[in-house]
C-alpha positions, 0 to 999 in steps of 0.5 A: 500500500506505501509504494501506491503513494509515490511516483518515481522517475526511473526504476531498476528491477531485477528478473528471474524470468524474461519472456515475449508472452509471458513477460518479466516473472519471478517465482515469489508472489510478495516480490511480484506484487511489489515490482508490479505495483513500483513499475506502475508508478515509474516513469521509466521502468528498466529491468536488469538480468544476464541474457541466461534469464531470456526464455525463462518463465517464472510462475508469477508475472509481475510486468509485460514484455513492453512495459519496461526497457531490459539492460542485459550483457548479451541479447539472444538471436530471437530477441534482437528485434526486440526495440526495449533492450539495451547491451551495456 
């Protein structure tokens, strides 16, 4: 309920999970409802994870796919496409 209160210009959340459909998961569910609720008070939400967390589903989604820009080290070949990732 606190983090409902504040609004926050930029955001940097881990992943366990990154997946097209099924988005950016993690298997806590407490975790999840946390990060779901801060990246829908962020303006600019970033997701960090290696690229071994690509294709990995977790059971609980806490964002879409397109809901946050992702900053990993390498980008696997199906996802090169993709206009919200960032190599660093």
């Amino acid at each position: 309920q606190n983090i409902q209160k504040y609004n926050f210009t930029k955001g940097f959340y881990g992943t366990n999970g990154v997946d097209r459909n099924a988005g950016f998961t993690t298997p806590e569910v407490n975790e999840a409802l946390v990060k779901e609720c801060a990246i829908k008070h962020t303006q600019a939400p970033y997701i960090l994870c290696d690229s071994g967390k690509f294709s990995q589903i977790c059971p609980v989604r806490f964002a879409k796919f397109d809901e946050a820009i992702v900053i990993t080290e390498r980008v696997p070949e199906e996802y090169k496409k993709a206009q919200n990732i960032i190599v660093v």
